[in-house]
N, C-alpha and C positions, 0 to 999 in steps of 0.2 A: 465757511465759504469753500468754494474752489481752490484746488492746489495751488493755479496762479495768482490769485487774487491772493490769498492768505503768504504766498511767497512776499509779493509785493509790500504786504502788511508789515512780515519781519525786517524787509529791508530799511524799510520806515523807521523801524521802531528801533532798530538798529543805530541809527544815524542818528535820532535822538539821546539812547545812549550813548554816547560818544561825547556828544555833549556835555549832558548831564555828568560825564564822568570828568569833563576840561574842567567844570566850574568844582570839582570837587576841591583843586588846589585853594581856588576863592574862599571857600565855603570856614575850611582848613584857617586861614589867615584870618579872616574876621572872627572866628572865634577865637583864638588866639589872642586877638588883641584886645576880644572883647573880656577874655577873663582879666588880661593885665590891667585894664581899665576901671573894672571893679573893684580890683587892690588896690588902685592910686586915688580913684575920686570919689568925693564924698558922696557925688549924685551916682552911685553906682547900682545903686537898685534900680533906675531906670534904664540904663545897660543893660543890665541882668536882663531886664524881664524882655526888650529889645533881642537880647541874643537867643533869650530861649525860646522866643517866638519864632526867629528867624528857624534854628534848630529844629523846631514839629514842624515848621512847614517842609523847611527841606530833608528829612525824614519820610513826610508823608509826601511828596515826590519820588524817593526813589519806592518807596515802600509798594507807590503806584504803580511805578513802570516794570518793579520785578512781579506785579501782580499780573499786567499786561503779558509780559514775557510768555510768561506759564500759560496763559490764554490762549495765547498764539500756537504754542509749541503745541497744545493739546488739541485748537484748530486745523495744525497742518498734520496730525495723526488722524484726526478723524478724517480729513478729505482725502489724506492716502489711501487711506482702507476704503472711503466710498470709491474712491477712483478706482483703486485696485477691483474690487466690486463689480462695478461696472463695465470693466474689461472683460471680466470673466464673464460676467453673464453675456454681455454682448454678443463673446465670443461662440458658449456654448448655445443661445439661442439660433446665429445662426448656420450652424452647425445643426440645428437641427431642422432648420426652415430647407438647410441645402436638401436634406435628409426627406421630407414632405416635396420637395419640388421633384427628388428623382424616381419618387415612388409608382407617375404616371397613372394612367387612367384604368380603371376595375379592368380585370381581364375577362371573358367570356368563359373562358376555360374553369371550369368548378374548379378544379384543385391548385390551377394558378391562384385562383381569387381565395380560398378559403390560405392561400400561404401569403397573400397581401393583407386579409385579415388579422391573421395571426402577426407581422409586420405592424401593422397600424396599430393595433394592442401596445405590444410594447414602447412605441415609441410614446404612445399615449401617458404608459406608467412611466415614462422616463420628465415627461414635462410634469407629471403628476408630482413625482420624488423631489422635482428641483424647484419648486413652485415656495416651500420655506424659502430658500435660498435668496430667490427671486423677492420675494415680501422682506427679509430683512436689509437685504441692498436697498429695498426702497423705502425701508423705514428710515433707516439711516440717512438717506438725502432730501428727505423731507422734514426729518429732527433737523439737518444742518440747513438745511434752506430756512427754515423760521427765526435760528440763532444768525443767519451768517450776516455779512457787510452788504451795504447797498448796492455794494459795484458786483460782489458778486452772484445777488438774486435772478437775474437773467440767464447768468450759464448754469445753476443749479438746476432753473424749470424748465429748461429745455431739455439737458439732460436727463431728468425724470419726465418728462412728458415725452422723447426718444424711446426712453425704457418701456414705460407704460404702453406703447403705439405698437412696439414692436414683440409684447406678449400677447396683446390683444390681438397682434394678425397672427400670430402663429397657432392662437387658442381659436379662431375664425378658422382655417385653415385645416386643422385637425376635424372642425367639427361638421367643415363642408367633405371632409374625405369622407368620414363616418359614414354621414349621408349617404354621399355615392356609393360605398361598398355596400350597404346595406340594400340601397335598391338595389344594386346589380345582383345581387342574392336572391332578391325576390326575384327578380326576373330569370336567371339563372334555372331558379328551383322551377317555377311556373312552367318553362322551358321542357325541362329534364321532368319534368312529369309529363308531361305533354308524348315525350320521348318515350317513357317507361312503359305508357296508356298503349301508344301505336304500337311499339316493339311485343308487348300483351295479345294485343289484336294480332299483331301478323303472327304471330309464334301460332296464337288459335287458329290462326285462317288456314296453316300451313299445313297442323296436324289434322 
């Protein structure tokens, strides 16, 4: 589950230990008295088998809660690292969205716009590169979304469905720049041909 949630879990499970650990003394004394009982009385095979009963179960109680334990511990690593995860990515996406929003609209100018091109390239290879990245953050919080607790199913899909939202606009975003720069190239070129045509002609009309 979630960091909080899984914290929550350990406090829990915490506080049950504690317990488990008071009845320890109990546990301690009825055996005890259950071996001296055996010594002294005849029905002492029904004792016996009373205390060894008692003994598997309370074995497989703790045997339970140290299993739980390890559960937990290995729950609240995994949500660290989804979390941590998700910071990062967060972080560097929008970082890049800032990155796409100051880029502005195609320039007019041929050699402005072919250096906004070459700009939008790399930025492009840069989501490109981190796009593993991105895919194992969100493997990991969908493996733990399917294993995690009830309580904390909610903060997991939202969290992935933030994540998700927020690759998909900046992969939207990339791909309406494209767009733009590309026509304003065409048009650009259309242009400057246009230009190159009449500068041909007057140069001819001149000589």
């Amino acid at each position: 589950g979630d960091v909080a949630t899984v914290h929550e879990l350990i406090e829990s499970h915490d506080v049950f230990q504690n317990e488990l650990g008071s009845y320890q003394k109990s546990i301690d004394i009825i055996t005890s008295l259950g071996e001296e009982l055996t010594e002294v009385l005849d029905s002492s095979s029904s004792v016996k088998d009373e205390l060894e009963e008692l003994n598997l179960l309370w074995d497989d109680i703790c045997n339970h809660s140290v299993s739980k334990q390890e559960r937990l511990q290995y729950a609240m690593k995994a949500a660290l690292n989804f979390n941590q995860g998700i910071r990062e990515t967060w972080s560097w996406m929008e970082q890049k969205e800032a990155e796409l929003d100051m880029m502005g609209p195609p320039a007019e100018d041929v050699a402005i716009l072919y250096q906004q091109i070459e700009e939008h390239k790399i930025l492009e290879q840069d989501v490109h590169s981190y796009q593993p990245i991105y895919e194992q953050v969100l493997d990991l919080g969908q493996s733990l979304h399917q294993l995690s607790h009830p309580r904390a199913e909610p903060v997991l899909f939202g969290q992935l469905q933030q994540l998700e939202q927020k690759w998909k606009g900046i992969k939207g975003k990339m791909s309406t720049r494209s767009e733009a720069l590309a026509s304003s190239l065409l048009e650009v070129h259309g242009l400057q041909d246009m230009m190159d045509e009449l500068g041909d002609w007057v140069t001819g009309a001149e000589g």
